[in-house]
C-alpha positions, 0 to 999 in steps of 0.5 A: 322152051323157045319162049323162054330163051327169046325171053331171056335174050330180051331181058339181057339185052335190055340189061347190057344197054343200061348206063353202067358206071365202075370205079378204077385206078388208071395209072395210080390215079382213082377215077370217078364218074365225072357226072355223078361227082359232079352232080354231088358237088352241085356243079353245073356241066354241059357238053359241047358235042362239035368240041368233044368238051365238058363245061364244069360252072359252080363253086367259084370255077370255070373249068374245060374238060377235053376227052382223052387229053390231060390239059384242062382249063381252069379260069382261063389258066391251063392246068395238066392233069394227072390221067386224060378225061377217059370215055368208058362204055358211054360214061365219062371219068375223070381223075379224082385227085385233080377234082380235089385239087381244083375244089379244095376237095379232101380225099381218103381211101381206107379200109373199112372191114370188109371193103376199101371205101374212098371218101370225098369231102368238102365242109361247105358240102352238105354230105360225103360222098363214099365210093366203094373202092377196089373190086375189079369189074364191079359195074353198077348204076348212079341209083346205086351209089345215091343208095349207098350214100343215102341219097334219097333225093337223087334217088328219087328224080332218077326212079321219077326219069324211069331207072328201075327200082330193083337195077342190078349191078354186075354182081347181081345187087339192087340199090337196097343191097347197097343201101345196106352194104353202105350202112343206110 
C-alpha cells in the first residue's frame, strides 16, 4: 500500500510540472497562448530575459511584447493593447484580437453543437487554427491543440522533444480524444 501511495505521488507530481495551457476571457478579451499562436502563424519569437521582452519577426512586422504592460511596439510605432501580455503558471498569453488586428487575422467564435470553437484565419496561412472556447478550468498541453487542429507535423517534433504520446489535459483526455473531439 506504501508503494502504491509513493507511486502515485510521483506520477502527480510528475503530471502538475508539465507545461499546461487554457484558453480564458480577460476583461472581454479572449486570450491564447502567444507561443503557440505564434508557432501557427510562423513568427519567429525570442525572449529577452533582462527586458522581461517577446520579439515577434515575420509576416511583414516587428513587434515588442512586455509581460504585464498593454503597450506593444509595432514597427517602431507604439500600439495599446486591449488586455496586458499576461504570465499564467509559466505560459504566456496574449490577447487574440490585437494579433488579429496587427496581421490582418480574421477571428470567429461560434457554436459549434456541442462546444463554442474560436477560429483564427488568415488566406495566406496554410490552415485555421480552431481553439475550443469556453470551459472553465480546461488546461491541456500544445500536443493537444496540434491534435485538435490536425497537426500532425507539429505533433511529431513535440513527441521527437519527449511530450508523451498519451498527456492528459485536466479532464483526464490524451491527444487522440481531441483529435477526435476536433473531427480529425
Amino acid at each position: 500500500m506504501r508503494r502504491f501511495f509513493l507511486l502515485l505521488c510521483c506520477a502527480l507530481a510528475m503530471l502538475s510540472a508539465r507545461a499546461e495551457l487554457a484558453l480564458f476571457e480577460q476583461d472581454g478579451s479572449g486570450m491564447g497562448p502567444l507561443r503557440y499562436v505564434t508557432e501557427w502563424m510562423g513568427l519567429t519569437m525570442n525572449w529577452d530575459d533582462a527586458a522581461q521582452t517577446f520579439k515577434l519577426t515575420g509576416s511583414g512586422h516587428v513587434i515588442l511584447l512586455t509581460r504585464d504592460s498593454r503597450k506593444a511596439i509595432v514597427d517602431e510605432k507604439t500600439v495599446q493593447m486591449p488586455q496586458p501580455l499576461t504570465e499564467r503558471d509559466g505560459i504566456d498569453y496574449i490577447p487574440l484580437r490585437f494579433l488579429a488586428d496587427t496581421y490582418h487575422l480574421t477571428i470567429d467564435i461560434k457554436q459549434v453543437w456541442p462546444e463554442w470553437v474560436l477560429t483564427l484565419s488568415h488566406p495566406r496561412l496554410p490552415r485555421v487554427l480552431r481553439l475550443p472556447w469556453g470551459y472553465e478550468g480546461l488546461t491541456f498541453q500544445e500536443i493537444h491543440l496540434d491534435a485538435y487542429n490536425g497537426m500532425t507535423a507539429a505533433m511529431q517534433s513535440r513527441l521527437d522533444a519527449g511530450t508523451e504520446v498519451d498527456a492528459w489535459d485536466s479532464a483526464g483526455a490524451t491527444p487522440l480524444h481531441w483529435a477526435a473531439w476536433g473531427g480529425q
